[in-house]
N, C-alpha and C positions, 0 to 999 in steps of 0.2 A: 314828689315827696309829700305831697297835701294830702292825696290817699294817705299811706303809711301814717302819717300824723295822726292825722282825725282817727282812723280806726286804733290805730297804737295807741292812743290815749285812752279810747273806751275798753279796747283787750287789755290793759295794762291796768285798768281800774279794776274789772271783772279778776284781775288771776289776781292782785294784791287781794280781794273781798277772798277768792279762792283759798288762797293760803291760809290767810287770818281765819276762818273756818277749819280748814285745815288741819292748824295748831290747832285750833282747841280742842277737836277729834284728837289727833294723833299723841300729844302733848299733855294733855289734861284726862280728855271721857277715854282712851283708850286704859291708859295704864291703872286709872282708878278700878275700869272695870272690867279690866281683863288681864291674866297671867301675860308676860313676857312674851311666851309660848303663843299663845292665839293669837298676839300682834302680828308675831312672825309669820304665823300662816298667813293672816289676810295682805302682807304684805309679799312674800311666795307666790303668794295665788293669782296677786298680781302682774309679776313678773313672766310666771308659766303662759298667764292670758294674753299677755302682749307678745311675748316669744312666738306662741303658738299662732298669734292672729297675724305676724308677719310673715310667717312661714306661709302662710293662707293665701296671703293680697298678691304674690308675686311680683312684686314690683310697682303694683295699678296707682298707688296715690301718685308718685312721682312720676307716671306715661300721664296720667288726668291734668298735671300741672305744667308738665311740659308743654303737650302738645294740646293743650284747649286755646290758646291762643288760636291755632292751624284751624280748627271748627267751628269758633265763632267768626273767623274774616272769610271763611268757604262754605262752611254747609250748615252756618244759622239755628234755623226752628227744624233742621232736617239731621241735627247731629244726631250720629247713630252710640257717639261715644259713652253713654252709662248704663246702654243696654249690652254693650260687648264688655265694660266693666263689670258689671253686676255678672254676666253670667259666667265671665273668667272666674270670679270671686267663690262662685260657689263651686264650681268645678277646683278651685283649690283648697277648701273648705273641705272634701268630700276624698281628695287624695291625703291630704294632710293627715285627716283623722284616722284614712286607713294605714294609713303609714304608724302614725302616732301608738294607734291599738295595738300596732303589732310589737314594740317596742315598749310597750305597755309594763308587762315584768319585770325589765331592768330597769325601768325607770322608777317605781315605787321602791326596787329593794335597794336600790342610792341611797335613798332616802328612809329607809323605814327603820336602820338604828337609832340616827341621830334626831330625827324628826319624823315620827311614827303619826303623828296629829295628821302633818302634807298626805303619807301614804293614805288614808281614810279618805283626802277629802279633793284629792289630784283629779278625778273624774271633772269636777265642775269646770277644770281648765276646757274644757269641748265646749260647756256651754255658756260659758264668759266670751268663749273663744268665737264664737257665731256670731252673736249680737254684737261684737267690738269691727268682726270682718265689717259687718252690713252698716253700721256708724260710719265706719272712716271711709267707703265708698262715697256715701251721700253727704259728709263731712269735708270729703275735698274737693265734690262739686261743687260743693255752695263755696267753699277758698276761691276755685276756681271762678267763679261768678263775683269776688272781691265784697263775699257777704262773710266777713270772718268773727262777727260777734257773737252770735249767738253761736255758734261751734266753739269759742272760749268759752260763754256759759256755761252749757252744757257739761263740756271740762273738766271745767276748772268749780264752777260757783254750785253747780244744779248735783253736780256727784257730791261735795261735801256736803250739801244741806240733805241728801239724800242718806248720806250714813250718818250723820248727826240723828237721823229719825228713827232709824236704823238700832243707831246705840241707845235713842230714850227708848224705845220698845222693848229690848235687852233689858236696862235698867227695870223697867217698871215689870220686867218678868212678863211680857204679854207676850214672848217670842224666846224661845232655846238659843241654843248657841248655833247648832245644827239648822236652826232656821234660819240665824243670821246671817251665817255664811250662802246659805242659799240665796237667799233675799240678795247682799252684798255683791253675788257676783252676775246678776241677771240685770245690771244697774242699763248698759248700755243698748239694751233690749230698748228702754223707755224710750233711754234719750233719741235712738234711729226713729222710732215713731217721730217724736216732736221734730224731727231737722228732716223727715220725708215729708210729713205735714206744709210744712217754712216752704222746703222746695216748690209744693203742689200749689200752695196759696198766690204765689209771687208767677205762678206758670212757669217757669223752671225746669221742673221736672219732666223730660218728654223721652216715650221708651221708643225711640225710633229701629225699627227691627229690618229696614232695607238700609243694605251698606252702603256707606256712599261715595263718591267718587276720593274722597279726602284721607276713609278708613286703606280701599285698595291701594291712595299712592303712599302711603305714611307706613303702611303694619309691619313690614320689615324692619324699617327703624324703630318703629316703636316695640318692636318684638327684641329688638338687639337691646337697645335702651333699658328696657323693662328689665329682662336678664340679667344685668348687669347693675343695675339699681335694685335689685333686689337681691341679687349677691352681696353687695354693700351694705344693706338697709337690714341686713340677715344678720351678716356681722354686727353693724353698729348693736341692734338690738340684743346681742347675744355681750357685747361686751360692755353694755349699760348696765347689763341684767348678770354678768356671772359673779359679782361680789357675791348677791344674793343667792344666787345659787351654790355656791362652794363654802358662805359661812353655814348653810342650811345644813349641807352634806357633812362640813367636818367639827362644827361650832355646836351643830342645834338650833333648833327655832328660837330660843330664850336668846342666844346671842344674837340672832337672826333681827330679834324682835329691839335689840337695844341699838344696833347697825340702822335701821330701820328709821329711829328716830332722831337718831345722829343723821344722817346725810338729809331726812326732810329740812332741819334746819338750814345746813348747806344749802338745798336746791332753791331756797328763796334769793337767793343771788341768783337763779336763771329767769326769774320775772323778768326782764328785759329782755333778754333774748327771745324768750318763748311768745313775748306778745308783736314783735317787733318781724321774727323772722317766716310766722304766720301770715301777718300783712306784704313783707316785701318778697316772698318766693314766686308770685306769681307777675310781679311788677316786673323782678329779674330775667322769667321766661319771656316776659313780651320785649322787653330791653333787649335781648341776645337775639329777638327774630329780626328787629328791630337795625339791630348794629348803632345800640346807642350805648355807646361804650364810655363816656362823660356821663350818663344816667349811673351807670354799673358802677364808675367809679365814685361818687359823691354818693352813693348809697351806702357802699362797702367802709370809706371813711369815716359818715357819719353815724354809721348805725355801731361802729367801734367805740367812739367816742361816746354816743349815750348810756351803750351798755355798760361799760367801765364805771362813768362817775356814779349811776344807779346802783349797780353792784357795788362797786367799794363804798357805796352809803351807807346801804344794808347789812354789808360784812360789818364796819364797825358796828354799827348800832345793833349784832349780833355778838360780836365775839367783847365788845367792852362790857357787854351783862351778860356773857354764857355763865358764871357761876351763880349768877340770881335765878337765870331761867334753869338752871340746871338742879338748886333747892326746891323747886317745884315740884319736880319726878320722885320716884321712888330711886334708893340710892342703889338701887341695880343698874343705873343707867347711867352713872357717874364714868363708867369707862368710854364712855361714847364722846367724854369732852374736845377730845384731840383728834378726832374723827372731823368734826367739825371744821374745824383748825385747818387742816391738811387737803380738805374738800375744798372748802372755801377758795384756797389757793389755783387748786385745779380748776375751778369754775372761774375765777377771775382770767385767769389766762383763756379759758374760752371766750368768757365776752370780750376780751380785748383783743382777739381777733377777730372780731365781726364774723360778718354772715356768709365767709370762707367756705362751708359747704353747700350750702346754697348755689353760691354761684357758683360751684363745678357741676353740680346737680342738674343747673338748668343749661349752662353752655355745652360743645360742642365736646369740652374737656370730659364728659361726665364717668369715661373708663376712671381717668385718674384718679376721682370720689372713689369707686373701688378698690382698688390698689390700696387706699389708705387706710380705710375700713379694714381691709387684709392685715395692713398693717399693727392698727391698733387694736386688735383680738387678738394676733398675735404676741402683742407686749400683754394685753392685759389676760388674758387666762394664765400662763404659766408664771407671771411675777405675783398674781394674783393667790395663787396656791402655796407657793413660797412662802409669801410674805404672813399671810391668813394663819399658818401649819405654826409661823416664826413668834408671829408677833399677835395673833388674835385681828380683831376687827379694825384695828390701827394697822395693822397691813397693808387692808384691803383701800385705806383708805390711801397711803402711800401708792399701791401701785394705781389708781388711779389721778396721781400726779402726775407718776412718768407717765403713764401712758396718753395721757391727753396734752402733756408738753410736747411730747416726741409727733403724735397727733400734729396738731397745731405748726408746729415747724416745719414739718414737710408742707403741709400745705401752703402756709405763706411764702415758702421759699419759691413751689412750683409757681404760685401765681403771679405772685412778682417776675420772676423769669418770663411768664408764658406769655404774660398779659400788662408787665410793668406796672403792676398795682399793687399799692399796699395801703394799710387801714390807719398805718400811726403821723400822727400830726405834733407839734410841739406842746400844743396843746394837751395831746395823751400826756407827757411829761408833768406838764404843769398840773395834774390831777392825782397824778401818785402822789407828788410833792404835799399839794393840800391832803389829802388823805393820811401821809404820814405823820404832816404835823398836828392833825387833826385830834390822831389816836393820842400821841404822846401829851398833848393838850388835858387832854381828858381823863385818861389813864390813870394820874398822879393827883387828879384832885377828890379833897375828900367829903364825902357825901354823908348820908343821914343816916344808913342803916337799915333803912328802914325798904325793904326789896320793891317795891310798888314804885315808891316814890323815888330810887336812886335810877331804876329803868326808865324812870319819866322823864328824868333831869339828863341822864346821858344820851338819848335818845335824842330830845330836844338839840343836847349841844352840839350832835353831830348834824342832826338837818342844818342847824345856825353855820357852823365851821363848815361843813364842806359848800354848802348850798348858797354863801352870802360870796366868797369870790366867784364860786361858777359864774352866778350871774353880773356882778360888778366888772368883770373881765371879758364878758361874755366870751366865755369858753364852748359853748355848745346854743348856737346859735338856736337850736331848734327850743330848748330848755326855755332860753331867754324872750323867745316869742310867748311861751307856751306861758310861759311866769308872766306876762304885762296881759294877755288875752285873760288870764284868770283876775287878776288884779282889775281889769277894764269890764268886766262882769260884774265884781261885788259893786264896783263904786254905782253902777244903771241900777 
């Protein structure tokens, strides 16, 4: 768990800096200086990019984190594995695209009533789409290697400060719009230099081109594995990504664009997750070769536990001033309140299952992550259109409830059965509890008016209220070190 800490702490520093960059991009410099409409695209554009770059990887991040343990205890400075990476990678790069082109026509005329902007500018998903493949190869080497910070960076911290520069150029009119978008989608182009760089520097990186005895006994399974994790990883992607695709198609980029900025607020509750389950996914592979199944289990527990009290800290100290943050925007984005709201829900139920897919992903169980995946695209595309057609972007954000409850439940049911494990402690209990009495603390007391200053004051009171029993009680042991090692710093 000392790993996980240590890096969890600096990854969790790095995506907080991330987001707070973030918002001001998304929250502030976008809508000041760009139509509804343009958000949506550059947020589409995003979505196509990722769709399309898993479609690419076939499965490789998740064969690289599995099975590098197997390479580094057998064939060392001889592993062949990120030269038979890399060159799956572009051999899928190269089917995909032709695949892509050919379907090239129905996919613009989807889209060119409701958001005619996408159709113009769909092409750059190819070229977003390469640089993001050729990142997340050398991006899950270096996980793999249990180097995970500077791949947060890059992220999380090095992309926002990159379209922060992005939008002053826009601003100050030294760059179109047409450039921006250009500029904005070639972003991962850089970052795979800088983390091929990292690799070379540290000697890392080695393109070993004879196979080795580890690749010939392993590539069966890892050929099944992959398959199937990327059957899953196809889905997950597709059912991250079809809000945004279906408000696109039936809403328009403008609604597109105000969905957009409602769920970013939401996805700041997955900071814990996202820094935490980056650190323990490779901990988990070596755990399961391992058969340290007391590892498996105190990781799945505690990483339940941290993620909860972090999220539910964040939710309040979001949704008790979403109407001051929300006086900020332009009042086109005022339907995106209860978006939030509803998100928020669904994410908190993720984090409080801990790092549930993970550990299918890395054990022996890892079919069953598919099946799930099946699952959850199944609930979420067709409640999803429903709901979008019924009720607008407050649909989309409802069927993203179900479907990540109905999620979640299976999975802890199977793994409890499979494996007699589960993530909830009394402790989970006694954190709702604080949490609840937290809001209604806060809720009803009255403040200054003054929007700067009431954000500052309830913000405050939720770090005090949830934060002063966590550690009095010591509810999250890891919290409780973490809070005296910081205290035991200032007083040196």
């Amino acid at each position: 768990m000392g790993i996980v800490k240590r890096q969890g702490i600096k990854a969790s520093i790095l995506v907080y800096i991330g987001f707070a960059l973030g918002a001001v991009n998304l929250l502030v410099l976008f809508p000041l200086l760009f139509s509804a409409e343009q958000v949506g695209l550059t947020r589409v554009l995003t979505s196509t990019t990722i769709t399309f770059a898993q479609l690419c990887l076939l499965g490789l991040p998740a064969v690289i984190i599995k099975f590098y343990p197997y390479y580094k205890d057998h064939a060392k400075d001889r592993s062949d594995l990120i030269y038979w990476s890399s060159l799956i990678a572009i051999v899928g790069f190269i089917l995909m695209s032709t695949l892509t082109w050919f379907f090239y026509p129905e996919i613009i005329n989807y889209f060119s009533k409701k958001s005619p902007l996408l159709s113009e500018y769909f092409y750059l998903t190819f070229v977003g789409g390469f640089f993001m493949v050729a990142y997340t190869i050398f991006e899950t080497y270096s996980r793999s290697n249990l180097r995970n910070v500077l791949p947060v960076f890059l992220k999380e911290v090095g992309l926002r400060i990159y379209t922060a520069i992005l939008i002053l150029l826009f601003a100050l009119q030294l760059i179109d719009y047409h450039q921006f978008i250009w500029l904005f989608s070639v972003y991962f182009g850089i970052a795979c230099a800088v983390m091929v760089y990292d690799l070379i520097r540290l000697n890392l990186l080695k393109f070993n081109v004879t196979t080795t005895s580890v690749t010939r006994r392993l590539r069966s399974k890892m050929f099944a594995y992959g398959s199937f994790i990327y059957g899953g990883g196809l889905f997950g992607i597709i059912a991250d990504n079809v809000d945004t695709f279906l408000i696109a198609g039936i809403s328009g980029l403008k609604s597109t664009g105000v969905f957009t900025v409602a769920a970013y607020i939401s996805t700041i509750l997955e900071v814990p997750r996202r820094t935490i389950s980056g650190v323990a996914t490779p901990i988990l592979a070596q755990s399961w070769k391992d058969k340290d199944y007391k590892n498996i289990q105190y990781l799945y527990e505690k990483t339940s536990l941290n993620q909860l009290i972090f999220g539910i800290t964040i939710f309040l100290g979001v949704w008790l001033n979403i109407d001051d943050l929300f006086s900020f925007l332009p009042a086109a984005y005022a339907d995106g309140k209860y978006v939030v709201l509803i998100m928020s829900f669904a994410r908190i139920i993720d984090l409080g299952c801990g790092i549930n897919g993970e550990m299918l992903t890395t054990s022996n169980m890892w079919r069953f992550s598919f099946y799930t995946q099946v699952i959850f695209i199944g609930l979420s595309i067709p409640t999803n259109y429903f709901l979008i057609s019924s009720f607008g972007i407050v649909g989309s954000a409802y069927s993203n409830l179900i479907a990540y409850t109905a999620f979640n439940a299976i999975r802890f049911i199977y793994i409890y059965k499979k494996f007699n494990m589960q993530p909830f402690s009394k402790n989970t209990l006694y954190v709702f509890l604080i949490g609840i009495a937290t809001y209604f603390i806060i809720a009803y007391l009255p403040l200054s008016g003054y929007r700067i200053v009431d954000i500052t004051i309830r913000g405050a009171l939720v770090l005090v209220l949830m934060g002063v029993p966590v550690l009095k009680f010591k509810l999250s042991e890891d919290i409780y070190i973490l809070w005296h090692q910081i205290l035991n710093r200032i007083k040196k």
